[in-house]
Structures are given as structure tokens and as C-alpha cells.
Wavefront OBJ file of the C-alpha trace (Angstrom):
o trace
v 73.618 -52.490 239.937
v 71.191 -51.018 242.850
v 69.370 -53.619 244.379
v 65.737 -52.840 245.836
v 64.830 -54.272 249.283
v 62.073 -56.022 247.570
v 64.988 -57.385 244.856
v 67.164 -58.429 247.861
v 64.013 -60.383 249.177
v 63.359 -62.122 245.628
v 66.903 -63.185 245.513
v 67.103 -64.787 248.670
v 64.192 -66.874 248.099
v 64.945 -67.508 245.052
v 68.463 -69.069 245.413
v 68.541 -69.470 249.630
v 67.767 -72.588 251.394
v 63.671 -71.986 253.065
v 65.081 -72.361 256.440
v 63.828 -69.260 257.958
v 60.975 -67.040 257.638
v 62.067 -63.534 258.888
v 60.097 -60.731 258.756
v 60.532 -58.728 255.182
v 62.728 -55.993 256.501
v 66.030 -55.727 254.927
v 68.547 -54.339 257.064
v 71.798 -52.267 256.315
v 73.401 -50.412 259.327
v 73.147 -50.808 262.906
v 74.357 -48.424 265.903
v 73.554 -48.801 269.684
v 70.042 -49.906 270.107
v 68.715 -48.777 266.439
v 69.320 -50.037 263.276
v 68.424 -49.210 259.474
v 66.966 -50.561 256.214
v 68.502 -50.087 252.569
v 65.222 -47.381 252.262
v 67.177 -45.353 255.390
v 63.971 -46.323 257.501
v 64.958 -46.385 261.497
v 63.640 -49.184 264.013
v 64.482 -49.755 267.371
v 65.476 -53.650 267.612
v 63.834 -55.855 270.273
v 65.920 -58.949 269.327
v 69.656 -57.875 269.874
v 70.138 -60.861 267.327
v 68.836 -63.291 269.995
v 71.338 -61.093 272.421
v 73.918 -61.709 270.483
v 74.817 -58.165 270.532
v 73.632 -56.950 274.099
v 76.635 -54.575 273.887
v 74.489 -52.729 271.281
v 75.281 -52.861 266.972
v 78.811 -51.736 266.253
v 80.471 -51.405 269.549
v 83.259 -48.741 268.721
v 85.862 -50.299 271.548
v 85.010 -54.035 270.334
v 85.281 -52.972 266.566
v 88.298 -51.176 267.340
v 90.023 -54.275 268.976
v 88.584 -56.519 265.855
v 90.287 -53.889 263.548
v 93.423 -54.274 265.647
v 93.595 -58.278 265.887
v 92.508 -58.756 262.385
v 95.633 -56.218 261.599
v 97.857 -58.574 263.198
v 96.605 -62.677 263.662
v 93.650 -63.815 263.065
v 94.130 -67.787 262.616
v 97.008 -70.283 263.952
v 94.831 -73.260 264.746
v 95.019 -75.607 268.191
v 98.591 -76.508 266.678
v 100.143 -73.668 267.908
v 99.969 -71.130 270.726
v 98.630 -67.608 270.405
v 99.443 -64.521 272.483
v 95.573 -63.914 273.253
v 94.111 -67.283 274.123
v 95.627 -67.181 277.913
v 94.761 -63.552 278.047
v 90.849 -64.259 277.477
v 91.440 -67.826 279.779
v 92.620 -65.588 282.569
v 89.387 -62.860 282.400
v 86.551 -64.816 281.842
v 87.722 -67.168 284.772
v 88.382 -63.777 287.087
v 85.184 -62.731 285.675
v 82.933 -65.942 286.100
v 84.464 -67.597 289.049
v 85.775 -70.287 286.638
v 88.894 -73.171 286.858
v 88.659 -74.183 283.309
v 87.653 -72.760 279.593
v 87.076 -74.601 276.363
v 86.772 -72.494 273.488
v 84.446 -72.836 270.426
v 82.832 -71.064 267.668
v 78.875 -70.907 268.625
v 76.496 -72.243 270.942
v 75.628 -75.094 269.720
v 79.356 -76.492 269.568
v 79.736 -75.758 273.329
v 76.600 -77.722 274.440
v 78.347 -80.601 271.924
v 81.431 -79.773 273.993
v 79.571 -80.469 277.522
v 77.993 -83.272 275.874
v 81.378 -85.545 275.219
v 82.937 -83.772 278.243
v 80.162 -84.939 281.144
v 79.540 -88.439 279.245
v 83.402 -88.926 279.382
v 83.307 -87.519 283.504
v 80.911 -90.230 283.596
v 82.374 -93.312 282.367
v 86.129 -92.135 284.145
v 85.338 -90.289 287.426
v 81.668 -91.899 288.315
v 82.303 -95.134 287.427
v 79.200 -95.171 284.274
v 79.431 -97.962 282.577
v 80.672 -97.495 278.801
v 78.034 -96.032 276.151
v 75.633 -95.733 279.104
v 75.563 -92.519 280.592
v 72.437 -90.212 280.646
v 71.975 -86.533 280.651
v 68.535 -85.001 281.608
v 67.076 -82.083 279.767
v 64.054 -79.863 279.873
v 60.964 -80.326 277.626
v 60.529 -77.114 275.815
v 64.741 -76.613 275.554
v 66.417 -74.470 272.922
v 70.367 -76.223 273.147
v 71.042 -75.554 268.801
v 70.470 -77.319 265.624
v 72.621 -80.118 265.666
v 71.269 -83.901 265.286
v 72.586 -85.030 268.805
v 70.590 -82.154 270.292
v 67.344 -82.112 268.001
v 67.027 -85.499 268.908
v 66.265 -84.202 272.397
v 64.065 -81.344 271.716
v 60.168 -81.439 272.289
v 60.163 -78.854 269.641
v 58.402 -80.766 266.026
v 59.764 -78.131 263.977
v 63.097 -78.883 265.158
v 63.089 -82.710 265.511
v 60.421 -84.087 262.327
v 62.505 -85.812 260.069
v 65.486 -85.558 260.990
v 66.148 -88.872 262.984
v 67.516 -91.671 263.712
v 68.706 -89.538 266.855
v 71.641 -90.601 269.765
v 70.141 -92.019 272.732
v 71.398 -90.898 276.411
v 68.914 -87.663 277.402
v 65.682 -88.198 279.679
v 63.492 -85.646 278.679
v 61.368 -83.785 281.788
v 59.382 -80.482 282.722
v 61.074 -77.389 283.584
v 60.873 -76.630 287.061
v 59.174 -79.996 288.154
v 62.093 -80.835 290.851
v 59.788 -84.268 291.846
v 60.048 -85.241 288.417
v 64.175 -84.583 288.032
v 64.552 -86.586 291.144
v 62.628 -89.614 289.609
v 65.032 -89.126 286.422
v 68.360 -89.362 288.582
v 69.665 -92.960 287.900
v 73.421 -94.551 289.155
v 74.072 -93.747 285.188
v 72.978 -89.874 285.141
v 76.053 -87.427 284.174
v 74.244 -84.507 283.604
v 71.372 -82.282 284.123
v 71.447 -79.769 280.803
v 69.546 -76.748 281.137
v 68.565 -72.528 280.830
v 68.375 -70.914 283.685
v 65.729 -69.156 281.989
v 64.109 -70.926 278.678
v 64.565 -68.401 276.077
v 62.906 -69.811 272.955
v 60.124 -71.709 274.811
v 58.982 -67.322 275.976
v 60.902 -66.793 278.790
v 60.026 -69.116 281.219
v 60.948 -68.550 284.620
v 61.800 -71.229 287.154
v 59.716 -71.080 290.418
v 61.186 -69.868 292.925
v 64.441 -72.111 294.660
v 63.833 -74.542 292.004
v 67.639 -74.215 291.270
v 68.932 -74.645 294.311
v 67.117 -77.601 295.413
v 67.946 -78.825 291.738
v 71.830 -77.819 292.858
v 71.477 -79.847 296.298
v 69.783 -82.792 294.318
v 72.821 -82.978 291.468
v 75.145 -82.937 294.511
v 73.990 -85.682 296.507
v 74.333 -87.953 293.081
v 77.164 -87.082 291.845
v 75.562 -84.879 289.044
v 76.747 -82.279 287.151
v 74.468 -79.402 286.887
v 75.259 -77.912 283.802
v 73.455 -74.372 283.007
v 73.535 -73.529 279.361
v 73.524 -69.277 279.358
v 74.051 -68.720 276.257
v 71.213 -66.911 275.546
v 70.556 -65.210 279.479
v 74.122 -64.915 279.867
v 76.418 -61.661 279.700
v 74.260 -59.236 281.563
v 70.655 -59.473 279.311
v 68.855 -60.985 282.607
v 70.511 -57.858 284.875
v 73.015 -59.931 286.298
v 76.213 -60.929 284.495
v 74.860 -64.460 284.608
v 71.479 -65.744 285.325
v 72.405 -68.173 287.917
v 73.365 -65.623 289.847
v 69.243 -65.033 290.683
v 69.457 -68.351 291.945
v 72.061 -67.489 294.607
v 74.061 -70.778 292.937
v 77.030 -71.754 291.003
v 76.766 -74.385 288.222
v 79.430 -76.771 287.785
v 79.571 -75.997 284.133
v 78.241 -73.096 282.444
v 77.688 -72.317 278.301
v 78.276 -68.788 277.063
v 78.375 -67.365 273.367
v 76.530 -64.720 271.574
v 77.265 -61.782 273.401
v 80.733 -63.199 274.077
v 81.469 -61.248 270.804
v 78.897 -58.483 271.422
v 77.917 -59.926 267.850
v 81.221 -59.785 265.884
v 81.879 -62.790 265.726
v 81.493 -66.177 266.080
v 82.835 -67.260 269.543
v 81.761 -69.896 272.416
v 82.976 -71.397 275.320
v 82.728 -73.908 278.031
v 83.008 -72.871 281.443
v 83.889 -75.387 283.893
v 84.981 -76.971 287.095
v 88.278 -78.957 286.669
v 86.927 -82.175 287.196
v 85.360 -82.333 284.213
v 86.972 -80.753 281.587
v 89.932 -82.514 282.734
v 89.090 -85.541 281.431
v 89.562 -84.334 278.090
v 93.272 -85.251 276.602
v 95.160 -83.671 273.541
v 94.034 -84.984 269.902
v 89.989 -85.905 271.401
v 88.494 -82.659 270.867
v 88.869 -79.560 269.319
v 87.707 -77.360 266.820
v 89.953 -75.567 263.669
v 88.556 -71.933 264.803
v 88.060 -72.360 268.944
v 90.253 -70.170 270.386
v 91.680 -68.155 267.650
v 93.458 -64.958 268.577
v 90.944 -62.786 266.336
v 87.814 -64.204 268.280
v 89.628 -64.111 271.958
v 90.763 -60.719 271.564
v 87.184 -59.544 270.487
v 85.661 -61.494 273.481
v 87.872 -59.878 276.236
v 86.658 -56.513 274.866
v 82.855 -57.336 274.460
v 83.673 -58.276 278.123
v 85.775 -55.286 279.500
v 82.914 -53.159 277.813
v 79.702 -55.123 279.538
v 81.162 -54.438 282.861
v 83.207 -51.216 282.356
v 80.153 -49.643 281.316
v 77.463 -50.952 283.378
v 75.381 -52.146 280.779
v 74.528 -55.491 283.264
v 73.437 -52.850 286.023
v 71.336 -50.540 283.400
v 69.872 -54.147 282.204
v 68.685 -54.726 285.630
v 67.364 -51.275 285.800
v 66.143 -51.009 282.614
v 64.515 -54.398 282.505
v 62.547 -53.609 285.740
v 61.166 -50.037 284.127
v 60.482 -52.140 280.539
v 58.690 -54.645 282.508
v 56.659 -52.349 284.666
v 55.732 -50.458 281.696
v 54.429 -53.917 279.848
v 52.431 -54.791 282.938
v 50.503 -51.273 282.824
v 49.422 -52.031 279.436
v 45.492 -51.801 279.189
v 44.809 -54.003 276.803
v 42.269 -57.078 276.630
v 44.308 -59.135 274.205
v 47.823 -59.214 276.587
v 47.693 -62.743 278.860
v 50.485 -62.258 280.540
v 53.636 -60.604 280.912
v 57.154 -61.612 282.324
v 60.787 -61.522 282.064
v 64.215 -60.487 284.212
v 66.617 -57.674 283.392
v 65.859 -57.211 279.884
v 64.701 -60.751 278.319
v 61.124 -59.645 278.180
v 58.249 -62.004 276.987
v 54.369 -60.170 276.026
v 52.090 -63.461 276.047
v 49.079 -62.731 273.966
v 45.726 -64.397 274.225
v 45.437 -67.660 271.842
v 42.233 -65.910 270.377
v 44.317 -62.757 269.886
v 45.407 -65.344 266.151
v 49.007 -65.117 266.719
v 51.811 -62.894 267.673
v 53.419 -63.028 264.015
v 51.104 -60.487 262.872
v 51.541 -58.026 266.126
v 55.361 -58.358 265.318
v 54.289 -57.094 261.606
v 52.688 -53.899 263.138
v 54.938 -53.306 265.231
v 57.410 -53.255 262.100
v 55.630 -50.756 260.485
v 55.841 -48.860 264.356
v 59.644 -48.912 263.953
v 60.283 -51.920 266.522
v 61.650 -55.064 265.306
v 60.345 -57.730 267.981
v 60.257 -61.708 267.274
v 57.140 -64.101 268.022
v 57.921 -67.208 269.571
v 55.801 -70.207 270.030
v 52.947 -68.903 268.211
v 51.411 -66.672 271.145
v 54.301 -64.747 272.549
v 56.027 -61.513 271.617
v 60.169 -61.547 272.679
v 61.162 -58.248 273.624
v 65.225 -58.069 274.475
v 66.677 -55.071 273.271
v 70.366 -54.188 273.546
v 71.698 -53.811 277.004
v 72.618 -49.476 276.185
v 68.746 -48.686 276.585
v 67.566 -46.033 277.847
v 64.516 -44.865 279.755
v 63.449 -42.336 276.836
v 64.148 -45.042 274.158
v 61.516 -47.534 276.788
v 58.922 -44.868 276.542
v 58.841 -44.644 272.995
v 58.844 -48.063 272.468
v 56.346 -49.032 275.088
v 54.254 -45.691 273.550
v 53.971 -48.069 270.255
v 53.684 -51.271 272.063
v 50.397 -50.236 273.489
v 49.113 -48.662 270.172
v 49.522 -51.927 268.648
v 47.904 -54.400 271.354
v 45.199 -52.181 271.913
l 1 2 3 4 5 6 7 8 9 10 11 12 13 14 15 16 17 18 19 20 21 22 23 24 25 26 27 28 29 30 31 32 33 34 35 36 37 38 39 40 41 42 43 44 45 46 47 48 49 50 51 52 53 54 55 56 57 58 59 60 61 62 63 64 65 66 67 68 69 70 71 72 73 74 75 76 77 78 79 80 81 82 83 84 85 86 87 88 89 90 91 92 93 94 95 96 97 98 99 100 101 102 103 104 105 106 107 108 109 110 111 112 113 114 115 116 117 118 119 120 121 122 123 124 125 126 127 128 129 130 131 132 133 134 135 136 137 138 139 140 141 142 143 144 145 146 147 148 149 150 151 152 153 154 155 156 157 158 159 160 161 162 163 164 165 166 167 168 169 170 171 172 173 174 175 176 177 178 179 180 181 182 183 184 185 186 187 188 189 190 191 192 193 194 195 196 197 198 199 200 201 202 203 204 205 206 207 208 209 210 211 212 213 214 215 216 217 218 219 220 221 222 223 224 225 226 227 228 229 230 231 232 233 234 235 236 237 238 239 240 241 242 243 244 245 246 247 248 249 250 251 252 253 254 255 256 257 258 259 260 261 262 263 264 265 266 267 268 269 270 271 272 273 274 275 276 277 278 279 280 281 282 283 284 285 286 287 288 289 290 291 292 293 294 295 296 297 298 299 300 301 302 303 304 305 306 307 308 309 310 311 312 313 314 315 316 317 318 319 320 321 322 323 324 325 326 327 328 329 330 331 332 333 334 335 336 337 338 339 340 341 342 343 344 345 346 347 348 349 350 351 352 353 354 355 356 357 358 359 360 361 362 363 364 365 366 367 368 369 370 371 372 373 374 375 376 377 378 379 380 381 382 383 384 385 386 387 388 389 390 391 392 393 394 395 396 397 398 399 400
């Protein structure tokens, strides 16, 4: 039976949960930067699957090593060892200046990880006492859909209804560093946060924010944890954000791209101290650290640096952004982003970016508005300077 985009649509409201409202393109095929709808229509996407796939849509030399895995292992469990766990364990830490790895399936598992991990740091190492600790966060934070972290989100959408939430998080506002010193207490574990806030429209710290905030965790015995999940793995220009900062977290959250968008697979990145604490038998996870996701990851991240997809990001992103900014149109507040996690701000009169990101379908770019006035632009990482023109050719028809 040949099912119509629009048939495909019906169905999925019909029998899907109402959890998401994308926009009504139904997609089929994806290569490099472009991908295609079941009508064989063409766009260029602007989302990378929330840069999930900075590598680009079907990778050949990460498919290749999926085929290859899949051909051999793909599941043992925690219970037993696997010939590829060590192997991965060995080049992210070479790769990220790391002493320790926890595995999991997506992002929101590893900040659940860091969660249990710091709290535990706390009660063992610092001396918290029990079922006291704290961990500060950001207002305006994207850290995943679980109840432990909606319950610290500013977001309503996220957090309505959902409650009775877990205490433990002091909630304050990005880049404020007066107001994170007043939040330090004796019981503080943790500072949680993006180096960049995707979700909230790229928001950019101000300048040495970071390293004061670094300086600050330091002198209390605070672990400044940096959840990169989104700006990690090269879409910022720099294999990791922090890196703009001129710092080194203690702990730092990857995912997404840690696949290049084949599949599910997380990790913690750590200093020993913490993730020391942790003993056989009180975490784990059935899938973290199967051979079939590790031996994807270490390709998505031979090909990120092997191809210098994190130095044509940085290059790339500055030509995008450039490009935005010498947009003449009356409706554009502002513009901003680093390497290529791009942000168009519109005007709140402008009603909405939703229906810019619907012309802009019909342009052939798939873009994503985010809190209500701002227009996400993050394509792949493979971009090129011709592909930029084009796009920002279409970008200007539309906000003109």
C-alpha cells in the first residue's frame, strides 16, 4: 500500500501520542547536509537533528563501521566485557583530556548520571550531610525530559503538571556570577550547566563568565559540571565549547553527535574523583556501553577530527554568521551564535518565528523556532560556503 505524505501525517496523529508539533514535512532520505521528502522534494536542514548528526545524514565511514559491529556484537550487557568498550574509553579520554567515562544511551541519562554521581561526591568526599546536597542550575536550561530534571526547568511547557518534583537544585540566571556566588552553600555539589544554552536561542555567556565561575567552584569545593551535549563535538568550531572559555570542566556531558546520529549513545566525562565514588551493582544502564554503540562512537569521532569538520565549523560558522548580520531587514532583532549554532532573533511584533520556519520550508530550508521569537540555524558540520550562500540567498527573501 503507498502511503501519501499527507496519509503518513493523518496516521501519526491519529494513533501517536500529541507530544510534538513538527513542521508537516515528511522526510525519507538524508545525505551530507540535504535531505528528502517521500514527494523527492530537496531541503537543506538547519537542525542537524538538534546536532545530533553534525557529521552530516548517512556518514559512509560511520555506517560502514555500524554495518560491521552490527555483523558481529551488538549487545552483551554490563555483565560481561566487550572488545570495544576500552577501545572508545581510551579515545574519547586522548581526545577530551579525560580520566574517567561512563557510558549511556542519551542525554538525558548522562545528566541523571552526573546527578547521583556529584550528590554521592558530596555526601563521601565533601563531607554533605546525607539527602542534603544541592546542585545549582541555570534558569532557561535544556538538561532532558526526565522528572528529576523538569522539576528544575523554568521552562512551563516542560514542568506544568508533572510534579511532585526532587528537591536539591537552586535555580539562577545564566551568566549572573554575583548571583552563583550567593547560591554556593557548605552543601553545594554541583554547578550544572551549557556552555552555551541551546534551547533557551543560543545564549552566550559574557565574556570570562566561565572562568571566574571555574575559580568560584574551586575555592568551594564545587564541581563545575558543563553539560555539551548539544555544543559539543565540533558544532560551536571547537571540539568542545569550553574550550572558548580557555577552561576545563571537571565533568563534561556529551551525546548526540557522539553517534553522528546512528544511534543512541551518551557519556559522562569526568575527573576521577567523582566518578569514583560509584561502586559495581549502583548504577548502570542495560544498553551503556554496548559494543554496537562504542564502535559507532569512535568512528563519528575519528571522522569529526580526521576530516576537519570542527575547523570548517569554525570557519563556516563565522561566514554563516557574517552573512546573517548583513541581512537588511526591519523585522531581524538580533543575531548571534559560535561556529555553527546560529540563532536569528526576530522582533516580538514580527508574530512569531513558527511561521518564518514555514516559509522557509517551502524555500527548501528546514530551520526550528525556539522560544517563540527565535529562528535556530545549525546545519551539519560538512557545509560549505556555496551551500551558505544559497541558504542565506533564501533567508533574506523570507525576513524581508
Amino acid at each position: 500500500m503507498h502511503y501519501s505524505a499527507l496519509d503518513l501525517i493523518k496516521v501519526e496523529k491519529e494513533l501517536g501520542a500529541n507530544n510534538y508539533r513538527p513542521l508537516d514535512v515528511v522526510l525519507e532520505r538524508g545525505e551530507g547536509i540535504w535531505v528528502w521528502d517521500t514527494d523527492g522534494r530537496k531541503y537543506l536542514d538547519c537542525l542537524s537533528a538538534y546536532s545530533a548528526v553534525n557529521q552530516g545524514h548517512g556518514h559512509p565511514r560511520i555506517r560502514q563501521a555500524l554495518i560491521e559491529q552490527s555483523g558481529r556484537l551488538s549487545l552483551t550487557s554490563r555483565a560481561f566485557r566487550n572488545d570495544q568498550l576500552a577501545r572508545f574509553y581510551e579515545e574519547i579520554c586522548a581526545l577530551t583530556n579525560s580520566h574517567k567515562v561512563l557510558p549511556m544511551n542519551s542525554g538525558a541519562e548522562a545528566v541523571e548520571t552526573v546527578i547521583k554521581a556529584v550528590r554521592k561526591w558530596g555526601y563521601e568526599e565533601k563531607g554533605v550531610p546525607e539527602n542534603q546536597a544541592e546542585i545549582i542550575v541555570c534558569a532557561d536550561n535544556f538538561h532532558g525530559r526526565t522528572i528529576t530534571i523538569v522539576g528544575f526547568s523554568t521552562d512551563p511547557s516542560s514542568r506544568n503538571g508533572f510534579g511532585p518534583f526532587a528537591p536539591g537544585f537552586r535555580v539562577i540566571p545564566f551568566g549572573d556570577m554575583a548571583a552563583l556566588e550567593r547560591a554556593i552553600t557548605p552543601n553545594t555539589v554541583a554547578f550544572l550547566v551549557e556552555p552555551i544554552q541551546g534551547e533557551a536561542g543560543v545564549i552566550i555567556p559574557p565574556p570570562d563568565y566561565f572562568r571566574q565561575a571555574l575559580d568560584l567552584c574551586r575555592r568551594n569545593r564545587v564541581q563545575l559540571v558543563f553539560d555539551e551535549i548539544q555544543t559539543g563535538l565540533g558544532r560551536t568550531g571547537k571540539l568542545l565549547a569550553e574550550e572558548h572559555e580557555g577552561i576545563e570542566a571537571d565533568i563534561t556531558l556529551v551525546g548526540k553527535a557522539l553517534s553522528g546520529g546512528f544511534y543512541p549513545i551518551s557519556a559522562v566525562l569526568s575527573n576521577s574523583e567523582v566518578l569514583s565514588v560509584i561502586k559495581p551493582g549502583e548504577h548502570g544502564s542495560t544498553f551503556g556501553g554496548n559494543p554496537l554503540a562504542c564502535a559507532v562512537a569512535r568512528m563519528a569521532l575519528k571522522v569529526l577530527v580526521e576530516e576537519g569538520m570542527i575547523e570548517n565549523s569554525a570557519n563556516m560558522g563565522r561566514y554563516f554568521l557574517d552573512g546573517l548580520k548583513s541581512l537588511r531587514s526591519n523585522i531581524i532583532a538580533d543575531v548571534r551564535g559560535r561556529g555553527l549554532m546560529l540563532a536569528v532573533e526576530l522582533d516580538p511584533d514580527a508574530g512569531g518565528a513558527r511561521p518564518f520556519c514555514e516559509k522557509l520550508r517551502e524555500e527548501g530550508l528546514l530551520c526550528k523556532d525556539t522560544h517563540d521569537h527565535t529562528i535556530r540555524i545549525s546545519p551539519p558540520l560538512v557545509i560549505t560556503k556555496s551551500d551558505i550562500d544559497w541558504a542565506l540567498e533564501r533567508i533574506g527573501r523570507v525576513l524581508r
